[in-house]
C-alpha positions in Angstrom: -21.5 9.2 17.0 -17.8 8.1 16.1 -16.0 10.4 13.6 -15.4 8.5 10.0 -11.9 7.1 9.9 -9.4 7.6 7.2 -6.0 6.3 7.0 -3.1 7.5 5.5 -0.5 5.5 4.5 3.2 6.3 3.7 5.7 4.0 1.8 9.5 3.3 1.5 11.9 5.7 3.2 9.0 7.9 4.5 10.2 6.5 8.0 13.3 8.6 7.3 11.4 11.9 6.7 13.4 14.6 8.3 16.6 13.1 8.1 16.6 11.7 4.4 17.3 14.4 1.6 16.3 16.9 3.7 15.9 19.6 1.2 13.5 17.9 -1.0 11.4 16.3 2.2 12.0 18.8 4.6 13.3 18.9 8.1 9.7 17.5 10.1 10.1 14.0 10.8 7.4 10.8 10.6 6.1 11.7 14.4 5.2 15.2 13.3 3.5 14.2 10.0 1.2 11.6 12.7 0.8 14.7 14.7 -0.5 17.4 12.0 -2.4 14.7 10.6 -4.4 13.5 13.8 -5.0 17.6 14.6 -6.2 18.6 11.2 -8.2 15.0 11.2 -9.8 16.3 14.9 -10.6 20.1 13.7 -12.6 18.3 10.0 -14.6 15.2 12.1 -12.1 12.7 11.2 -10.6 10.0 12.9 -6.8 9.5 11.5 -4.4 6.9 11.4 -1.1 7.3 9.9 0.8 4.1 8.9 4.7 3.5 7.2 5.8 0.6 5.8 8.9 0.1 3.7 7.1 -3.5 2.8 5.4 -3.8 -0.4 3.5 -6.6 0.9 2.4 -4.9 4.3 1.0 -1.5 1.7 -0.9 -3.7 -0.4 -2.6 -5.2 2.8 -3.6 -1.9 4.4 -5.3 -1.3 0.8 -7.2 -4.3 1.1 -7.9 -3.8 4.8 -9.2 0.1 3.7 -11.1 -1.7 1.8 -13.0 -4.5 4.0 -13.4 -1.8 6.6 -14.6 1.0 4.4 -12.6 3.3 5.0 -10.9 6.2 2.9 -7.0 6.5 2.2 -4.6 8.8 1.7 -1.3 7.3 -0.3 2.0 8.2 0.1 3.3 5.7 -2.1 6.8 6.7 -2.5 9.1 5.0 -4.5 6.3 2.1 -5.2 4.9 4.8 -6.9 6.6 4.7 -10.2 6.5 0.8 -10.5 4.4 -1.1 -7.9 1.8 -2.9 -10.2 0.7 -4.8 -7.3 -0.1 -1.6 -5.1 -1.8 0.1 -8.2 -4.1 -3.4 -7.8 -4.7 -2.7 -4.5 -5.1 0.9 -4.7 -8.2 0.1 -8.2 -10.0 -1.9 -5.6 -10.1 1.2 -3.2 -11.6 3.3 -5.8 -13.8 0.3 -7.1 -15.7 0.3 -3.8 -16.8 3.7 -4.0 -13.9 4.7 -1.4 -11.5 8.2 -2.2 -7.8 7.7 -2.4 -6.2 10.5 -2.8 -2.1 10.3 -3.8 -0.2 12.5 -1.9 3.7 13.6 -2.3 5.5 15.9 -0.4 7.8 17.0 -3.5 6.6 17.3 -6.6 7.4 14.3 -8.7 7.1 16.1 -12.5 10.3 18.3 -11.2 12.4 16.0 -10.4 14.2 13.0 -12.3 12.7 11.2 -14.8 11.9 7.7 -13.4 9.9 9.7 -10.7 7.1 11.3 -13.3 5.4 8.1 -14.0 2.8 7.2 -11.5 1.2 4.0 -11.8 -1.2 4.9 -9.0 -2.4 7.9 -10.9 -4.7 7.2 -13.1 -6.2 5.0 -10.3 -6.4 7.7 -7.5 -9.3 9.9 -7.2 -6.9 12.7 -7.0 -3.5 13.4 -6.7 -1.7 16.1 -4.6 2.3 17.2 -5.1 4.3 19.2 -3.8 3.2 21.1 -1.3 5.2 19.1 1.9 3.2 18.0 4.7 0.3 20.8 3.9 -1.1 18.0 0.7 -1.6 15.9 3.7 -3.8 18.2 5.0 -5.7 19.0 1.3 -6.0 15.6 1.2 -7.9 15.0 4.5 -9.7 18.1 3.7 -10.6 16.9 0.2 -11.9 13.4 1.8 -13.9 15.2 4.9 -16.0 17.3 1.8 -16.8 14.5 0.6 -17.6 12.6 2.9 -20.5 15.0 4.3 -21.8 15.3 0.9 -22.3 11.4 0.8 
């Protein structure tokens, strides 16, 4: 039996994790983040796929993709976050198929300047998760692999 896929996806400057701001996002770059993910994904039954993008476009397409292919996501959206309209689209047809999405950050958004405490994908996730670094990746997967088994 193959192990239910999930995919977590990672937006603008995400690609730069160790090096940008380093004190906020910490000092473990992109390549690590792929790596905890796939070994926390292995030890709950899952099958992981971490993506970046800093295109809006190529996001929104890996929601709809998620989508087709039923498949559960965890969203980093980053700086689309506070303003993508299109991405919260994206994400609503996620959660309108039944699928989890569950918003991660690494910092915690509400802490830090103001631009960054409105969420427009939010009130569309089916949870959200801040502030914890690379660990809300793991609640996340966690969260997802619960409920997946009681589905």
């Amino acid at each position: 039996m193959n192990s239910p896929r999930v995919v977590v996806v990672n937006g603008p400057n995400l690609g730069r994790l160790g090096v940008r701001e380093p004190e906020v996002y910490g000092h473990q770059d992109l390549e690590r983040l792929r790596e905890l993910c796939s070994d926390w994904g292995s030890e709950l039954g899952l099958q992981v796929e971490v993506r970046q993008s800093d295109d809006e476009a190529e996001v929104i397409h890996w929601m709809h993709q998620a989508v087709d292919e039923s498949t559960p996501v965890v969203l980093n959206p980053a700086a689309f976050t506070h303003y993508s309209y299109g991405l919260a689209d994206a994400a609503a047809q996620v959660t309108d198929a039944g699928l989890t999405l569950v918003e991660v950050h690494i910092s915690n958004p509400a802490s830090r300047e103001a631009f960054r405490r409105r969420s427009v994908i939010s009130p569309i996730a089916t949870g959200t998760i801040t502030g914890f670094g690379f660990e809300g990746y793991h609640l996340a997967l966690r969260a997802i692999a619960g409920g997946l088994r009681k589905a």
